[in-house]
C-alpha angles and dihedrals in degrees: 000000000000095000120062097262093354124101121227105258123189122184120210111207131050092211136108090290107044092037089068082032085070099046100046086048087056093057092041112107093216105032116092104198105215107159151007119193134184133165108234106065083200090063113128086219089051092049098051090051095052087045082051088061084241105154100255138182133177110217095088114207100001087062086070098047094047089043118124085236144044116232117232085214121031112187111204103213098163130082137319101240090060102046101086083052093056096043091051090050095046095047103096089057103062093231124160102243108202104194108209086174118087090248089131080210100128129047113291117248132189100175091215102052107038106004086150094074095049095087083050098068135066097191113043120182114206095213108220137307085261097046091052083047097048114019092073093051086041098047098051088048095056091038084068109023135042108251124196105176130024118189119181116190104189111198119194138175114250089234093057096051115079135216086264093045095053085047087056102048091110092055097034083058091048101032089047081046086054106055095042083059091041092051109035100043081233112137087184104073137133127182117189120188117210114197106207124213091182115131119231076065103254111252109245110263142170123198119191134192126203132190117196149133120279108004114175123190097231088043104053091047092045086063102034086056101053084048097057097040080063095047090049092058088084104006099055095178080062098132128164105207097179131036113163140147131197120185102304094340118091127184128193119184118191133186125197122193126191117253090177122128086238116035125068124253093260098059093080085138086069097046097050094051093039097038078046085056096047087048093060096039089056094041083058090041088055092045087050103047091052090051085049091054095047091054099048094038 
């Protein structure tokens, strides 16, 4: 801890992701931003955090690993395929990798739903922007009620969707399928992504269909409520816009729009996944600092 009651925090990637990564770090009370690195010195994202005054450096992983320093956070905001590299070449450090690609390496994490495993773990995979927005709804439906199909259409706007994002479409469609599974118990499940092109830019969204035994109309919004509430509590653009059941077929329908300093309202995709991160960062931070007082006490 290199702040008095921070931990030392590091994010890896100058895109879309780590960029509002960075800033939400900045306003966090426990997270000591100490470095953003990237591997192209020419990125836009680079360049406004330098600009920022934020320390940089453009040698991506390998700048961690040469820092004068180890984080005590590292959050991976690159690409899937590199992910298992990173976490093999953190791992003498100790540090708390928070996976922000769809690698599905580390152990998965929806605050909401299982927020006791996350101090467990060295290695924490956020899952996608579409798996924070529906496993929770998801979760607290099959908790109550015996599902038999679950189906997840995630609809994003193209400006909201990096370069990385667009390279990982095959593992965002099979990582978001997995944790519904793992999650809901539920072996039947399908999840879709639609980049849309549309202008306006098209607000993020994530519907989701259900077929089950027994769904009832009160009971189904009674739990996709209390789901949300939860959600709210840190993505306050958090919205369902559809809740409806019709004999055993239910549909839930959910918007998120942005409230970062940096992102516009539309990228709700990018809040959601990032404001999930910073949950489980502060939640180890927490963890950490307690452990820290005891100790000392």
């Amino acid at each position: 801890m290199k702040a008095a009651g921070r931990l030392s925090v590091s994010v890896l990637g100058a895109g879309l992701i780590g960029m509002d990564l960075a800033t939400k770090i900045m306003h966090s009370d426990c997270l000591d931003l100490r470095l953003v690195a990237g591997r192209d010195d020419a990125a836009p994202g680079l360049r406004r955090a330098a600009r920022r005054g934020l320390p940089v450096a453009t040698g991506g992983i390998q700048s961690l690993i040469d820092a004068d320093e180890d984080f005590d956070v590292v959050f991976d905001a690159t690409n899937a395929s590199f992910h298992a590299e990173h976490a093999e070449k953190l791992s003498a450090s100790g540090t708390m990798l928070i996976d922000l690609t769809p690698s599905r390496v580390g152990q998965m994490i929806i605050p909401t739903v299982n927020r006791a495993d996350i101090c467990s773990h060295r290695d924490i995979s956020m899952v996608t922007c579409g798996g924070q927005a529906c496993v929770p709804i998801l979760h607290a439906i099959s908790r109550v009620h015996e599902i038999d199909y679950i189906e997840v259409v995630t609809t994003a706007a193209t400006l909201s969707v990096g370069r990385a994002s667009r390279l990982n479409l095959d593992e965002y469609v099979e990582t978001t399928q997995d944790a519904i599974r793992w999650f809901t118990g539920v072996e039947d499940v399908k999840a879709l992504i639609n980049i849309s092109p549309a202008r306006p830019a098209a607000t993020f969204r994530v519907a989701m269909y259900l077929l089950g035994r027994d769904l009832t109309t009160d009971s189904v919004r009674s739990l996709v409520t209390g789901a949300a509430d939860e959600i709210r509590s840190f993505v306050r653009g958090f919205d369902i816009k559809v809740c409806t059941v019709n004999d055993s077929m239910a549909f839930v329908s959910v918007e998120v729009t942005s409230s970062s300093d940096r992102l516009p309202q539309y990228a709700g995709n990018l809040d959601i996944i990032n404001s999930a991160a910073i949950q489980a960062a502060e939640c180890y931070a927490a963890d950490r600092l307690s452990l820290a007082g005891r100790e000392t006490s």
